[in-house]
N, C-alpha and C positions, 0 to 999 in steps of 0.2 A: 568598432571592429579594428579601424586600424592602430588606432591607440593600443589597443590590446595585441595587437599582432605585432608593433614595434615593441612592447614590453615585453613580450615572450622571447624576441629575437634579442636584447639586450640581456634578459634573463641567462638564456642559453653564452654567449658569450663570457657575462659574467663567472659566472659556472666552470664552463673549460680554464677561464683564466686562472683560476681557482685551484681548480685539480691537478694544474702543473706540479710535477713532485721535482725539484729539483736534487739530479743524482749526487747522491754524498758518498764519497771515502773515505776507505774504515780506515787508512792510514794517510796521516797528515804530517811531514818532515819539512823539513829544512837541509837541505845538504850542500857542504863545502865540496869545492874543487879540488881535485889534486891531477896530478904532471903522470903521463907515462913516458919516461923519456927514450928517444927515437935514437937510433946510431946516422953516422955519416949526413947526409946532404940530400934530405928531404923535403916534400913538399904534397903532404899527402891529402887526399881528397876523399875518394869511397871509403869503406872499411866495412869488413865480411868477416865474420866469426864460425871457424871449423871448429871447435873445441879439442884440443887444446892448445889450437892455434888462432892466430889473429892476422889476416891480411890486409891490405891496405896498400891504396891505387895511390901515385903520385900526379900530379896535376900535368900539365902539358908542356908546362915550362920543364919537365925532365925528359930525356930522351931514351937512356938506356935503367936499368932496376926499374922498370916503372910498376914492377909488384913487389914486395916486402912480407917476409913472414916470420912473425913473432911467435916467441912460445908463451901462452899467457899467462904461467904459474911464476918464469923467471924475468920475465919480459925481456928478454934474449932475441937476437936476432938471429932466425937462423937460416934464412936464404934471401936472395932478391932473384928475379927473371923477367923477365920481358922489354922488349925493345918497340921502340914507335919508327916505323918505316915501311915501305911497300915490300922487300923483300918477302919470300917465303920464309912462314915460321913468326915474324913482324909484325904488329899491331900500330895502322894506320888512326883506328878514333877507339882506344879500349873503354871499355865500361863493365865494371865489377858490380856483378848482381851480387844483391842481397836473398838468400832463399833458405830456406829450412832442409833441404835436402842434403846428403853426403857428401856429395863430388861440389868442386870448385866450380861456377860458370862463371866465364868471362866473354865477354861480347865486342864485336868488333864494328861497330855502329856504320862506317864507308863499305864494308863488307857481307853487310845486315846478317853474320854469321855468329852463334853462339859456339866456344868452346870449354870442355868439359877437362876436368881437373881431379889428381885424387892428392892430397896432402898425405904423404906416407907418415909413419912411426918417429922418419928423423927431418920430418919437416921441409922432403924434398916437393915441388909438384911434380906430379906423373902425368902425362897428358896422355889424355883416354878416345879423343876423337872431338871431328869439327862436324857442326850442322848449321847448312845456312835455310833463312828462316825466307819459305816462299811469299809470306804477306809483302803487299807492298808498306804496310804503315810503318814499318820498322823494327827496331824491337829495342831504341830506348826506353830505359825506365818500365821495362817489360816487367810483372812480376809472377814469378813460375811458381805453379800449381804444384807440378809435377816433371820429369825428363822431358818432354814435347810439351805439356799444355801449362798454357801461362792466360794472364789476362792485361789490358794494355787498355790505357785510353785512350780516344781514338783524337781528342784535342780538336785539330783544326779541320781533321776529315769528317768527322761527324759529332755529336753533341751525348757520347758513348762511351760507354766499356765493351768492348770485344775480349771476348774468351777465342781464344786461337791455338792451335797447333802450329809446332814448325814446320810444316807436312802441308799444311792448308792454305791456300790463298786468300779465302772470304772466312770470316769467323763464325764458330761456331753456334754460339749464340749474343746477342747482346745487348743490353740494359739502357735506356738512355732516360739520362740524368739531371741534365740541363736543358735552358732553352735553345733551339736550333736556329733560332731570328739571330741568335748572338753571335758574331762573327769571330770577334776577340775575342780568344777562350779564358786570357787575362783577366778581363772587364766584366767576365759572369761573373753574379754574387753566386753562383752557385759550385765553381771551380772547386778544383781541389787534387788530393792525391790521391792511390790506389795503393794496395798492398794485396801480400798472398802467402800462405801459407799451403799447408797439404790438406786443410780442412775447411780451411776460409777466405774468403776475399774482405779486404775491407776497406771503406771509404770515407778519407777525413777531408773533410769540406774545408776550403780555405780562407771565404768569408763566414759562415756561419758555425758556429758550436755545435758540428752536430756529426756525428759519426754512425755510418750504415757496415751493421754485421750482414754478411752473407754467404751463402755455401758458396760451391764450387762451380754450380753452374748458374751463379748470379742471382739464386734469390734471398731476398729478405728476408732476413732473421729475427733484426734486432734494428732500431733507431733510437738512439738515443739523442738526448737533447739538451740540450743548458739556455738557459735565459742568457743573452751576447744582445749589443745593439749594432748587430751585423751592417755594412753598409748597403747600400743597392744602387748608389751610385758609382760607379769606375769607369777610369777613362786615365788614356796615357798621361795626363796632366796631375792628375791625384794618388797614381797609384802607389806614391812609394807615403803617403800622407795619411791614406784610410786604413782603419783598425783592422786588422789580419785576425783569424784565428789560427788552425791547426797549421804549422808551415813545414814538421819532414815527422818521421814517424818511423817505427820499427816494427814489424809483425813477427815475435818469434815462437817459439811451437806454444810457449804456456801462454804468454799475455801479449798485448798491442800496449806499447809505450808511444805515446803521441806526444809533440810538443807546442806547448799553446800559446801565442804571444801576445795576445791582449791590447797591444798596442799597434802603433804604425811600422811600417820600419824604417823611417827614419826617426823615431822616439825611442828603438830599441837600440839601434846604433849610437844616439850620444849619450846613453847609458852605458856604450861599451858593452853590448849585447848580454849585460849583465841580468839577474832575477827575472827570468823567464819559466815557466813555468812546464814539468813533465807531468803526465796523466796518465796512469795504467788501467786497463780494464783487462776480465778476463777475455775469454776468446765468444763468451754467450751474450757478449755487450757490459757484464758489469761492474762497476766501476769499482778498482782495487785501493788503488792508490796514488797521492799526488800529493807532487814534490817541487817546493820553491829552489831553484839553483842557484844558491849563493856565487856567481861564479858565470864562466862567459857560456854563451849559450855555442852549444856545438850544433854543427851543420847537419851533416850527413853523418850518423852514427849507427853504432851495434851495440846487443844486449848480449854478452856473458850470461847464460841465464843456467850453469853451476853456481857460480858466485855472486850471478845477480848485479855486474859490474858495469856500467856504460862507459862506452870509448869514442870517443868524438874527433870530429875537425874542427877546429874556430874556422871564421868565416874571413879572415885580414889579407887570404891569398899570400902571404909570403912567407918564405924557405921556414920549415919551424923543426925544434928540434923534440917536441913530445907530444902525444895527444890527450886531449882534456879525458878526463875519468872521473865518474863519481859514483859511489858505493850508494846501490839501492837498496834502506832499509825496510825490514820490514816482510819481503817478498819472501815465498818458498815454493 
């Protein structure tokens, strides 16, 4: 009996290993780099996409223009505004969301207050009103749902995603995702990042190949999965060493472009963060298409999704005068 009962149990095993499909892309490229080049004494970091415009945060090392706004047909500059200082009207820690919705949010992270923005016709910002956000967890790297509701992970407060309003102090509802023994949110193989759109929440794991679709109020939709020999060891002594997967992502209204690095990061580094790899799925989990970058891998980016165009940061932190782009083909 137990011979047969460890044979049953290796059967079944066998079997699942088996029936893993791994997800394939109906579109397979190679895509070159090209320059979008930048006016004046830049040094840009975020980047937000109003259609038919393009904004983009400068790093800390600038004090005053610390927003820029392009028009993306002529790549023209056609305004800069914001200043880093305590005064009224001044922006002490900025942080330019990325979100789906109309209006411009820019966030003032020492102020825990988001403000809201409209990009006119000749590319002025119009500022619409401030709202500070009653959570205490914060609301960097928040991603909004909608005008108040967003969702946030909760990192080193709890082992979570919180769905919160700015209106709320304790979250709405929330998901947890990882181990809670794990102190270091770093050192979980289970870390990762969040996105958000007006339909979906989604979550790209940053040791494992494996990205979670979900509605709006955190449930499961869709897991999708790749074969990766993710690590399960991390610790401050290895981590710039062990194999990363998903490491920044973009959630725009049609599809979630991920980018996957396959490597360490210090392996992608003396490559010159070059042949990195983007991943598109639709918004239901399935996989669209995926793109070797001939070309340096950008940081923090946006999806142009009229033209289908990515706009990046390289990651070298010093004054640059363009930011990486490369034409998504394939997409509609």
């Amino acid at each position: 009996m137990r011979i047969s009962h460890l044979i049953f149990i290796l059967y079944c095993g066998l079997a699942a290993s088996c029936s893993f499909i791994e997800p394939k892309f109906s579109v397979e490229e190679t895509l070159s780099q090209e320059l979008m080049p930048l006016q004046g004494v830049t040094n840009p970091l975020r980047i937000e996409i109003k259609h038919p415009y393009l904004i983009f945060q400068n790093s800390s090392k600038q004090h005053d223009s610390v927003f820029q706004i392009y028009d993306l047909t002529s790549h023209k500059l056609k305004n800069t505004f914001g200043v880093r200082g305590e005064a009224p009207g001044e922006f002490v820690l900025p942080w330019l969301f990325q979100t789906q919705l109309s209006d411009l949010f820019i966030g003032d992270i020492a102020k825990n207050s988001v403000y809201r923005f409209v990009i006119n016709e000749d590319g002025q910002p119009i500022f619409k009103g401030a709202e500070e956000a009653n959570s205490i967890n914060g609301i960097n790297e928040a991603a909004f749902i909608n005008d108040s509701l967003y969702v946030l992970d909760a990192m080193y407060i709890a082992p979570s995603l919180y769905l919160l309003t700015l209106k709320s102090e304790l979250p709405k509802k929330s998901r947890t995702y990882r181990n809670p023994d794990m102190i270091d949110y770093y050192a979980d193989p289970d870390m990762g990042r969040v996105y958000a759109n007006e339909s979906r929440i989604v979550f790209c794991y940053g040791y494992k190949k494996q990205i979670d679709f979900m509605d709006t109020n955190l449930n499961l939709i869709k897991r999708v999965k790749f074969k990766f020999a993710n690590p399960t060891v991390i610790n401050t002594k290895n981590q710039r060493d062990v194999k990363v997967s998903y490491v920044y992502g973009y959630l725009g209204k049609k599809y979630l472009y991920a980018l996957f690095l396959g490597t360490s990061w210090n392996e992608n580094r003396a490559r010159s963060t070059y042949g990195t790899i983007l991943e598109v799925f639709d918004l239901d989990g399935s996989p669209v298409a995926r793109y070797v970058l001939n070309g340096r891998r950008p940081v923090y980016f946006a999806v142009d999704e009229v033209t289908f165009t990515l706009y990046g940061t390289g990651e070298d932190g010093e004054p640059e005068d363009h930011l990486l782009m490369y034409k998504l083909k394939g997409l509609s």
